[in-house]
N, C-alpha and C positions, 0 to 999 in steps of 0.2 A: 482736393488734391487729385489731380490725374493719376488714371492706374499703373503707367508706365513710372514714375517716381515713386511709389509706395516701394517699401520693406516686405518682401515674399517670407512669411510664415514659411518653417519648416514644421509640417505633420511628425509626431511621434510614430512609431512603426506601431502597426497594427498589433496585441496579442492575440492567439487565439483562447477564446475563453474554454472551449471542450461542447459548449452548448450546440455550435454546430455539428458536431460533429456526433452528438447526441441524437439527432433532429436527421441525419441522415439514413442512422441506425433505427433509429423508431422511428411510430409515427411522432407527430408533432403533439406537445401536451394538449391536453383540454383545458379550454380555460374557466368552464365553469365545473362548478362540484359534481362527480360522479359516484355515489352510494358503493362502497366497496364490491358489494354484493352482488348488483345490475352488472357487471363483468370482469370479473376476479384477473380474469387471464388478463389483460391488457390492463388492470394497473400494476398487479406483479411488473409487467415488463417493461414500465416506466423505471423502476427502480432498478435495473438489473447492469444498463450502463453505467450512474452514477454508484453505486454499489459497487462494482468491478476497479472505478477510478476510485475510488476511495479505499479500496482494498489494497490497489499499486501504492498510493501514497503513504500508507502505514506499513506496509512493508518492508520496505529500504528500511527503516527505524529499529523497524523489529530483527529485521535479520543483522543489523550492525550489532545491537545489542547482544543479541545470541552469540556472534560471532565471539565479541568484548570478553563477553561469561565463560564460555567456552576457551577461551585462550588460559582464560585464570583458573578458571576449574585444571586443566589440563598439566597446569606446575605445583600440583597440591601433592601430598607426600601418599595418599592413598591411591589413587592416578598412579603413581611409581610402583609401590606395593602389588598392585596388581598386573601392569606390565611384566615384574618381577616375578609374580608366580605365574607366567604362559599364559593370560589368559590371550584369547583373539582379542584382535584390534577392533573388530565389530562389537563384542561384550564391552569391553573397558570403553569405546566413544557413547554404547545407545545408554548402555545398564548402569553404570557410573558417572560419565562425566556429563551427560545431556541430560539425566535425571536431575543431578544438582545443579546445572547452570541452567535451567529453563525455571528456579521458584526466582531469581529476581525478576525473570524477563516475563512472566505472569504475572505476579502480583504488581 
Protein backbone atom coordinates (compact mmCIF):
# COMPACT_ATOMS: atom_id res chain seq x y z
CA UNK A 1 0.00 0.00 0.00
CA UNK A 2 1.48 3.41 -0.66
CA UNK A 3 2.13 5.80 2.11
CA UNK A 4 0.01 8.65 1.10
CA UNK A 5 -3.23 5.97 1.57
CA UNK A 6 -2.19 4.59 4.97
CA UNK A 7 -4.20 5.63 8.34
CA UNK A 8 -1.68 8.25 10.40
CA UNK A 9 -1.34 6.57 13.92
CA UNK A 10 -1.92 9.11 16.53
CA UNK A 11 1.07 8.93 19.30
CA UNK A 12 -0.15 8.99 22.89
CA UNK A 13 1.29 12.13 24.66
CA UNK A 14 4.60 11.75 26.23
CA UNK A 15 4.56 11.23 30.30
CA UNK A 16 7.13 12.49 32.05
CA UNK A 17 8.42 9.69 34.28
CA UNK A 18 10.71 11.93 37.02
CA UNK A 19 13.85 10.00 35.80
CA UNK A 20 14.92 12.75 33.83
CA UNK A 21 14.59 14.97 35.80
CA UNK A 22 16.56 12.85 38.35
CA UNK A 23 19.43 12.55 35.75
CA UNK A 24 19.63 16.47 35.55
CA UNK A 25 19.93 16.90 39.27
CA UNK A 26 22.59 14.08 39.74
CA UNK A 27 25.00 12.52 38.09
CA UNK A 28 23.71 9.68 35.90
CA UNK A 29 23.48 6.11 37.84
CA UNK A 30 26.22 3.59 37.57
CA UNK A 31 25.31 0.73 36.13
CA UNK A 32 27.49 -1.46 37.57
CA UNK A 33 27.83 -2.44 41.34
CA UNK A 34 29.48 0.00 43.55
CA UNK A 35 30.62 -1.40 47.28
CA UNK A 36 28.91 1.24 49.60
CA UNK A 37 31.93 2.04 51.22
CA UNK A 38 34.43 2.85 47.95
CA UNK A 39 32.19 6.33 48.21
CA UNK A 40 29.46 6.79 50.59
CA UNK A 41 28.93 10.43 49.50
CA UNK A 42 27.76 9.88 46.06
CA UNK A 43 25.49 6.91 46.76
CA UNK A 44 23.72 8.81 49.54
CA UNK A 45 23.03 11.28 46.91
CA UNK A 46 21.45 8.88 44.51
CA UNK A 47 18.95 8.46 46.92
CA UNK A 48 18.17 11.97 48.01
CA UNK A 49 15.92 12.91 44.76
CA UNK A 50 13.86 9.81 44.76
CA UNK A 51 13.67 10.08 48.63
CA UNK A 52 12.41 13.71 48.43
CA UNK A 53 9.67 12.37 45.56
CA UNK A 54 8.62 9.79 47.60
CA UNK A 55 8.25 11.83 50.58
CA UNK A 56 5.87 14.61 48.41
CA UNK A 57 3.84 11.55 47.34
CA UNK A 58 3.04 10.39 50.99
CA UNK A 59 2.42 13.40 52.05
CA UNK A 60 -0.75 14.70 50.56
CA UNK A 61 -2.07 11.38 52.32
CA UNK A 62 -0.83 12.04 55.49
CA UNK A 63 -1.73 15.49 55.83
CA UNK A 64 -5.46 14.75 54.56
CA UNK A 65 -5.53 12.28 57.22
CA UNK A 66 -4.38 14.60 60.01
CA UNK A 67 -6.42 17.04 58.72
CA UNK A 68 -9.71 14.26 58.78
CA UNK A 69 -8.49 13.49 62.72
CA UNK A 70 -8.09 16.71 63.62
CA UNK A 71 -11.61 17.95 62.42
CA UNK A 72 -13.20 15.08 64.55
CA UNK A 73 -10.85 15.39 67.49
CA UNK A 74 -11.95 19.15 67.49
CA UNK A 75 -16.17 18.37 68.04
CA UNK A 76 -15.16 16.03 71.06
CA UNK A 77 -16.81 17.25 74.45
CA UNK A 78 -13.17 17.70 76.14
CA UNK A 79 -11.97 19.98 73.12
CA UNK A 80 -15.23 22.09 74.58
CA UNK A 81 -14.15 21.70 78.25
CA UNK A 82 -11.19 23.02 77.72
CA UNK A 83 -11.99 26.12 75.38
CA UNK A 84 -14.48 26.55 78.31
CA UNK A 85 -11.92 26.85 81.06
CA UNK A 86 -9.57 29.76 78.91
CA UNK A 87 -7.16 27.74 77.92
CA UNK A 88 -5.13 29.40 74.55
CA UNK A 89 -5.86 28.22 71.30
CA UNK A 90 -2.26 27.20 71.02
CA UNK A 91 -2.62 24.60 74.32
CA UNK A 92 -6.08 23.16 73.37
CA UNK A 93 -4.89 22.59 69.22
CA UNK A 94 -0.86 21.23 70.06
CA UNK A 95 -1.59 19.55 73.84
CA UNK A 96 -5.14 18.07 73.29
CA UNK A 97 -6.27 17.87 70.08
CA UNK A 98 -2.94 17.00 67.77
CA UNK A 99 -2.04 14.67 70.59
CA UNK A 100 -5.18 12.57 70.13
CA UNK A 101 -5.64 12.81 66.36
CA UNK A 102 -1.96 12.03 65.34
CA UNK A 103 -2.43 7.83 67.18
CA UNK A 104 -4.73 7.03 64.18
CA UNK A 105 -2.62 8.92 61.68
CA UNK A 106 0.63 6.92 63.15
CA UNK A 107 -0.35 3.72 63.70
Amino acid sequence: MPVRNRIRTITPPTVPSGFSFTSLITKSPKMEYVPFLDNPIENLQMFIVPAIIMGMILSGITMRMTRTMMLEVLRQDYIRTAWAKGLKERVVILRHALKNALIPVVT
